[in-house]
Every structure is written in structure tokens, then in C-alpha cells.
C-alpha positions as CSV (number, residue, x, y, z in Angstrom):
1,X,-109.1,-129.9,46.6
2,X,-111.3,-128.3,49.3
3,X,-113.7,-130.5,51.7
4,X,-115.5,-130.6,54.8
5,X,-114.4,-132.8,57.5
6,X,-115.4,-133.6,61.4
7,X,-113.4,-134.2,64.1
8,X,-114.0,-135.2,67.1
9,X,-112.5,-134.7,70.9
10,X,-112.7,-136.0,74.8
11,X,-110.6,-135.1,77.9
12,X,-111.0,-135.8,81.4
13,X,-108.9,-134.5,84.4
14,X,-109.0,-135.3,88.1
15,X,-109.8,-132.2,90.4
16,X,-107.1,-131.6,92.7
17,X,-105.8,-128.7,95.5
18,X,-103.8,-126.1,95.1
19,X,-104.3,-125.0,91.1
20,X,-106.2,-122.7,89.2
21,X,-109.6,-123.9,88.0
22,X,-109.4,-123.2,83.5
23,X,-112.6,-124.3,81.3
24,X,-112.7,-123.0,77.4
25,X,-109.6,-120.7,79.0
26,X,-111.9,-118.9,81.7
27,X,-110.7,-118.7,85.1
28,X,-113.7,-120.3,87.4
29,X,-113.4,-119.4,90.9
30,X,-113.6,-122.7,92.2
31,X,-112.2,-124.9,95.7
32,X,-110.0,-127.6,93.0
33,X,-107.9,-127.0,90.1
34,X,-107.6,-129.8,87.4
35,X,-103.9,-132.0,87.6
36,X,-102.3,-132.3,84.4
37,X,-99.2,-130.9,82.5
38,X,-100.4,-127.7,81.3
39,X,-103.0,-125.7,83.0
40,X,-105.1,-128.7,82.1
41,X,-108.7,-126.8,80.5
42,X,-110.1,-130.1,80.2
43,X,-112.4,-128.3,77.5
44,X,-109.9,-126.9,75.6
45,X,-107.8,-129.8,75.0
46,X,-111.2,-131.8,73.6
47,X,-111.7,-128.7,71.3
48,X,-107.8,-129.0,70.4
49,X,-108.5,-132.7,69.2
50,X,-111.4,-132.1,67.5
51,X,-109.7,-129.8,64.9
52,X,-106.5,-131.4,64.9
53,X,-108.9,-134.5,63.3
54,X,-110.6,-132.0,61.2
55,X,-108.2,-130.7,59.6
56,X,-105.3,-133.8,59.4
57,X,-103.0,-132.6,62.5
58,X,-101.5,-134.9,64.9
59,X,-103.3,-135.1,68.0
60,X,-102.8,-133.2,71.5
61,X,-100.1,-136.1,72.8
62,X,-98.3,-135.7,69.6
63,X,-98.4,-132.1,69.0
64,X,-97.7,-130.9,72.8
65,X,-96.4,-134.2,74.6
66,X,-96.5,-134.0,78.8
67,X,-92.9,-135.3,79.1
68,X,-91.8,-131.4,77.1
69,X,-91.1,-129.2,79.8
70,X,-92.1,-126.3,77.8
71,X,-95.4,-127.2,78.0
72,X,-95.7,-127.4,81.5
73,X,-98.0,-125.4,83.2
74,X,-98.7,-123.5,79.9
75,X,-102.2,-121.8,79.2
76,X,-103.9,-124.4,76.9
77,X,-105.4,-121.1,75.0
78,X,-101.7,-120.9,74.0
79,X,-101.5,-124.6,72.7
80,X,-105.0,-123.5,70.9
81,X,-103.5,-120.6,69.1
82,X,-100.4,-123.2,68.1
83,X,-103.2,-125.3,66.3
84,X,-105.4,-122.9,65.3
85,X,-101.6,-121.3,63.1
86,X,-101.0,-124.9,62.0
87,X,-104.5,-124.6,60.7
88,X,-103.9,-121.2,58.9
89,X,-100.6,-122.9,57.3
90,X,-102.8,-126.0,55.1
91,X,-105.8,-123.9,54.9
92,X,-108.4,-125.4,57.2
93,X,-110.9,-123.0,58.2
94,X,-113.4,-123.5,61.5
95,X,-116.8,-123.7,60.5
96,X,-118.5,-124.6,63.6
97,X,-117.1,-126.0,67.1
98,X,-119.9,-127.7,69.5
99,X,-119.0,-129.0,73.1
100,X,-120.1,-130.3,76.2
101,X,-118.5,-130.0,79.7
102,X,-119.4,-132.9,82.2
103,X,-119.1,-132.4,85.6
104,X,-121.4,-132.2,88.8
105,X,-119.5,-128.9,90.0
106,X,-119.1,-126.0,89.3
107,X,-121.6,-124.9,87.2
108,X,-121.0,-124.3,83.5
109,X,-123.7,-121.7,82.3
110,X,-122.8,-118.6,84.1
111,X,-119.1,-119.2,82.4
112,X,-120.3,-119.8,79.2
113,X,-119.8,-116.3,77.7
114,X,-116.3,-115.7,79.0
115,X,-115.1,-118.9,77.7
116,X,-116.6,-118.5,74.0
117,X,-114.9,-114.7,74.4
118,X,-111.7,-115.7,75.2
119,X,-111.8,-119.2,72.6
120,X,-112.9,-117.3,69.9
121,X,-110.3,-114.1,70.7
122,X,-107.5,-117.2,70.5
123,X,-108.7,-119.0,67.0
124,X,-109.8,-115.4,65.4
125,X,-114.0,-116.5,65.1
126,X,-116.8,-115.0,66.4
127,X,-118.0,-116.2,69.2
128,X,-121.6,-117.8,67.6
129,X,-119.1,-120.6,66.3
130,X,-118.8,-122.3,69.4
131,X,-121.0,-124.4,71.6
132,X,-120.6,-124.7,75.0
133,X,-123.5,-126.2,77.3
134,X,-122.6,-128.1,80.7
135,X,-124.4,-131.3,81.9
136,X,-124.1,-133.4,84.8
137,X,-124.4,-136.9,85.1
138,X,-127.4,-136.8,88.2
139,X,-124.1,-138.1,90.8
140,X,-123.1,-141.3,88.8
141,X,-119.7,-141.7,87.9
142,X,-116.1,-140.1,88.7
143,X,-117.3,-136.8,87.5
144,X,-120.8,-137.5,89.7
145,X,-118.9,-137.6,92.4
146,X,-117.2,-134.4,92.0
147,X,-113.4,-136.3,91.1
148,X,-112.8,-134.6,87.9
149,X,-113.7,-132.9,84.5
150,X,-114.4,-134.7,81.2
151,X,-115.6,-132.5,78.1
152,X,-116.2,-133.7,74.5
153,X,-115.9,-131.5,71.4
154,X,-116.8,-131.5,67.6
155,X,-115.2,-129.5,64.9
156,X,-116.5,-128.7,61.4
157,X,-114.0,-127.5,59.3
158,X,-113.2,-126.6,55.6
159,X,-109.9,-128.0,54.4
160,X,-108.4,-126.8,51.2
161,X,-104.9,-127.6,51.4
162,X,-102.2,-125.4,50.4
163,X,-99.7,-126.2,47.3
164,X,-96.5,-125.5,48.4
């Protein structure tokens, strides 16, 4: 039986010293990284959820939990291939992926290209499937004040699950 479904996806990070900055798996020269487990792409992790719900997977904590050392440190564009094979494997197919990144710094536009290259490169679509736009929040709030990351994502997907 084949249907549409959304799903829906949120993240946030704190900024800190010493790491890499990763958005949508472009590297954004930038004075903090983000803390977490993995490389912590604060907007790939949201676009992670959001097709895990689309398509019936278990979410990010559950799939790639921060206490498995071979997560640690990984590129989250790895983790997003890793969903995007479960995916292949029931038959859910991406449709459309929109996002936003929230953040007072850096700025998001003149990244956008890069990320949708390399996020479409990992899930196998053309780039035109995925949103990206950046917004701030005028100085109000953890991520007005320049402490962190948070990015939301929604997935469309087709589902037509596999007999096996």
C-alpha cells in the first residue's frame, strides 16, 4: 500500500571552541563549532528526524545513540546516508525536504548552495528538493544571543513498503 506521509524535525546545539562549524554537511568558516556527539550539523540531524517520521524509522536517539562510541565525532552526512539506505530498504521515497536554520550568526544564505549540493549528493535527489532559508530571532533568545544553533525540518515522502 503506498501513501504520503510528513515528518517533522528540531535540533539545537550550543556553540562552543575548538570544533568545526557543520550546517546541511557544509563546512562554515566560523569562530565556534557546535558540542555534541557527532560533528553535531544541528540541520542535518532535524532533516534526519523528519524522514525517520516519514517514513516509520526510529528517531535520531534511537537509530545513532550518543553513548555508541562509533558515532562519535562522525560526519552527520554519514548518519544521513545510513537513513536515507534504511529508506531504500521499505521503499520510502523523498518527495520534498523544507528547513529552517535559526541562529543570529553566521549567516545562512551564502551557504545555502553548498549544503543542498552535498545533502542531496548523500540522499541521491536533486538539489531543488530541499529548502534551506536561515532566520534570526532579532537577538531574543539562546540562539539571539549567539549560544547555539536550532534548525527545524519537514519531510514529504512516498512510502510503499516492501513485501518481504
Amino acid at each position: 500500500m503506498e501513501s504520503l506521509r510528513i515528518g517533522c524535525g528540531y535540533d539545537v546545539h550550543a556553540f562552543v571552541s575548538g570544533r568545526d562549524l557543520y550546517l546541511g554537511g557544509a563546512r562554515i568558516d566560523f569562530r565556534f563549532g557546535l558540542a555534541g556527539h557527532s560533528d553535531a550539523d544541528v540541520l542535518v540531524h532535524a532533516i534526519i528526524d523528519a524522514l525517520a517520521g516519514a517514513s516509520g524509522l526510529p528517531d535520531i536517539g534511537r537509530l545513532f545513540p550518543d553513548d555508541d562510541d562509533r558515532y562519535r565525532n562522525i560526519s552527520s552526512i554519514r548518519l544521513l546516508e545510513n537513513v536515507k539506505n534504511q529508506m531504500d530498504e521499505i521503499g520510502a521515497v523523498i518527495i520534498n525536504i523544507d528547513s529552517v536554520v535559526v541562529c543570529q550568526e553566521p549567516k545562512i544564505a551564502p551557504h545555502i548552495d553548498e549544503m543542498r549540493r552535498v545533502m542531496a549528493g548523500a540522499l541521491g535527489i536533486d538539489g531543488t528538493m530541499i529548502g534551506i532559508k536561515g532566520t534570526s530571532t532579532e537577538g531574543l533568545g539562546f540562539t539571539g544571543r549567539s549560544e547555539g544553533v536550532a534548525a527545524y525540518a519537514v519531510a514529504l515522502v512516498r512510502v510503499c513498503r516492501k513485501q518481504g
